[in-house]
C-alpha positions as CSV (number, residue, x, y, z in Angstrom):
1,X,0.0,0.0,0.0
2,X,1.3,3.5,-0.9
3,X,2.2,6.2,1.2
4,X,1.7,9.9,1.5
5,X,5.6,10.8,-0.1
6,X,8.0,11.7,2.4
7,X,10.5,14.9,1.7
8,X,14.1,13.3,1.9
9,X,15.8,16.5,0.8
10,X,16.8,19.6,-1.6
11,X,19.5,18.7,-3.2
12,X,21.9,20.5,-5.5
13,X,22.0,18.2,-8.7
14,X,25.4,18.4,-10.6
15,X,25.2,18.4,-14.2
16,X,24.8,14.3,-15.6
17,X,24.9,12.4,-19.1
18,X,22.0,10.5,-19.6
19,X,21.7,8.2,-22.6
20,X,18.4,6.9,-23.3
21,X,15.6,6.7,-25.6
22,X,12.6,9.2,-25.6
23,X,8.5,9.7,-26.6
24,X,6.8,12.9,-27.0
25,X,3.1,12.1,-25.5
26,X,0.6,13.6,-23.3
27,X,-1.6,12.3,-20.2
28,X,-3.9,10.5,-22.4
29,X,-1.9,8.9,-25.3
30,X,0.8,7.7,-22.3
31,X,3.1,5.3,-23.8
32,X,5.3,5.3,-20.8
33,X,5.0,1.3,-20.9
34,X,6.6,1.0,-24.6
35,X,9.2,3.5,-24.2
36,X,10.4,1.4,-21.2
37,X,10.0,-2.1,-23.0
38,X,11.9,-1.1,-26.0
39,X,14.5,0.1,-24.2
40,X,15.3,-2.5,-21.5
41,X,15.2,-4.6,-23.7
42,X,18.5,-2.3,-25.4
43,X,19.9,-2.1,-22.4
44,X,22.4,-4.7,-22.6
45,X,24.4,-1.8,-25.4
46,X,24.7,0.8,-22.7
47,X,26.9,0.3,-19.7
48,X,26.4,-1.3,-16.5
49,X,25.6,0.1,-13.3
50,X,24.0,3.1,-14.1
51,X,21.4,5.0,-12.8
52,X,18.0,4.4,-14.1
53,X,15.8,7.5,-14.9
54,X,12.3,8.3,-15.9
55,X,12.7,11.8,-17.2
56,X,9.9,13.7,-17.9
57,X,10.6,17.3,-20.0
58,X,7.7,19.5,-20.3
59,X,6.6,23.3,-21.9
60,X,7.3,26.1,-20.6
61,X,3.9,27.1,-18.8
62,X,2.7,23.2,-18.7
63,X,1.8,23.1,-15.3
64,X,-0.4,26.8,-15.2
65,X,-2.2,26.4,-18.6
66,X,-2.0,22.6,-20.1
67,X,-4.7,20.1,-20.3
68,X,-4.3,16.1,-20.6
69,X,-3.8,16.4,-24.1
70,X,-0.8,18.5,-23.8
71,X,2.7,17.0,-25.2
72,X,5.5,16.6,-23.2
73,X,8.7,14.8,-23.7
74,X,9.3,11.4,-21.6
75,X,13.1,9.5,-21.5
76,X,13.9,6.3,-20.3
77,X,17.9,6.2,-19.8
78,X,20.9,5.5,-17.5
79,X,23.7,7.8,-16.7
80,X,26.4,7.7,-18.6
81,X,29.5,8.7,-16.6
82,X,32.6,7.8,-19.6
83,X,32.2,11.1,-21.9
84,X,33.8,8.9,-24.3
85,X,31.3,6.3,-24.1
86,X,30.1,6.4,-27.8
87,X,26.3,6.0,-27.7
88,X,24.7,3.0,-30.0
89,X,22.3,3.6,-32.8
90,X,18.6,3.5,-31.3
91,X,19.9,5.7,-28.4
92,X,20.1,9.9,-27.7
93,X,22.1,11.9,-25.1
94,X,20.2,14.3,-22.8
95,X,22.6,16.5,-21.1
96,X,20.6,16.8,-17.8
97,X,21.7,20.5,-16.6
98,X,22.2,20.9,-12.6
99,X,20.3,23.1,-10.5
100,X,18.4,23.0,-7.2
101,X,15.9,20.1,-6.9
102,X,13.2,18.9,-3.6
103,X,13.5,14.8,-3.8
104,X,10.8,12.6,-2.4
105,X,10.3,9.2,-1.8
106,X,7.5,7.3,-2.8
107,X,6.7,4.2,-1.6
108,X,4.1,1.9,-3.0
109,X,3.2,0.5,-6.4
110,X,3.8,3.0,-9.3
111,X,0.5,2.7,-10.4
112,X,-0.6,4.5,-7.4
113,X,1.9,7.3,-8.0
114,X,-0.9,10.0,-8.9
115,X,-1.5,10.4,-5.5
116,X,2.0,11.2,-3.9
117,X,2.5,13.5,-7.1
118,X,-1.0,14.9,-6.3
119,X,0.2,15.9,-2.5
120,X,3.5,16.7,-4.1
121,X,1.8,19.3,-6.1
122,X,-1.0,20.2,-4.4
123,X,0.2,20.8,-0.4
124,X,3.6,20.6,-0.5
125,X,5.0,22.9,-3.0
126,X,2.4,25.8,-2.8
127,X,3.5,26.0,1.1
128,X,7.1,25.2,0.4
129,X,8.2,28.5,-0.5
130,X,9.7,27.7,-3.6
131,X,8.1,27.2,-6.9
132,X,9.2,24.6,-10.2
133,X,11.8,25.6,-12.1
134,X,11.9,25.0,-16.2
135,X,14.2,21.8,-16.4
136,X,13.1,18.3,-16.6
137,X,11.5,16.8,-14.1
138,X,12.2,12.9,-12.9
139,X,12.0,9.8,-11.1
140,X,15.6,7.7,-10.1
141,X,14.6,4.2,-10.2
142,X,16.8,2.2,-7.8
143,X,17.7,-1.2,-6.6
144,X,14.2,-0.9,-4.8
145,X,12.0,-0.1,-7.6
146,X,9.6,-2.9,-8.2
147,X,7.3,-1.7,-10.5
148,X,3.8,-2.4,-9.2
149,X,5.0,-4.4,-6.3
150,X,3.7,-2.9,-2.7
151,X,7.5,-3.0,-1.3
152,X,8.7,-0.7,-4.2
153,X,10.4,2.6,-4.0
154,X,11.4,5.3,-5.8
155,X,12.6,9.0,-5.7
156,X,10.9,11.6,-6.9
157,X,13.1,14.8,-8.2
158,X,11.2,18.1,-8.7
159,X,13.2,20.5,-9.9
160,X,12.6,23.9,-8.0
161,X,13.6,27.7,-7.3
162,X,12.8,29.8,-4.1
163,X,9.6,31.9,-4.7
């Protein structure tokens, strides 16, 4: 069973090399699933060890004026550390830019995600004192993430500016 998302920290993020493959979709044509399938099973062609990440990259002004139909950019990729790591056909590079980011945990099946993003969103950043910041949003998927499986976890990273 999920619970309400714990803030863990704010974290300054140092700049990272992502390789990974990427969708443009919105809340209602969500392809999430397929972008992940195709590329795990890639994976194997990129290195080991790396951090997982489920990047989401969205329009200036998406969260003050969109509506479920409005595109957005999702990756699924690993960090790349090796900048001469030369990156396979089927695969991009996102050069994910530092900056000042609030990290939760959520715990619980991803399927019930909407609701720690919905207190994320709706109680803790309006009384936060900061508000989001225009670089892409994500989720690290560690050794604990299980999918849909109660016991999973993952972080949340919001990336944010002081009001």
């Amino acid at each position: 069973m999920s619970t309400l998302p714990k803030l863990v920290r704010l974290e300054t993020l140092s700049p990272k090399r992502l390789v990974g493959q990427r969708r443009v979709m919105s809340l209602v044509a969500n392809t999430t699933s397929n972008l992940w399938r195709g590329f795990m099973q890639q994976r194997a062609m990129l290195p080991a060890g790396g951090e997982r990440y489920s990047l989401q990259h969205y329009p200036l002004g998406y969260f003050t004026s969109s509506s479920p139909e409005t595109l957005f950019e999702k990756w699924a990729a690993l960090e790349v550390a090796d900048p001469a790591f030369v990156v396979p056909a089927g695969f991009e590079v996102l050069d994910l830019a530092g900056g000042l980011y609030a990290v939760f945990l959520h715990q619980g099946p991803a399927s019930q995600g909407a609701a720690t993003f919905r207190y994320i969103f709706e109680t803790w950043l309006p009384s936060s004192g900061y508000v989001l910041d225009n670089r892409p949003h994500f989720e690290l998927l560690g050794e604990k993430y299980r999918n849909d499986a109660p016991d999973s976890e993952e972080e949340i990273w919001l990336p944010i500016k002081p009001r």
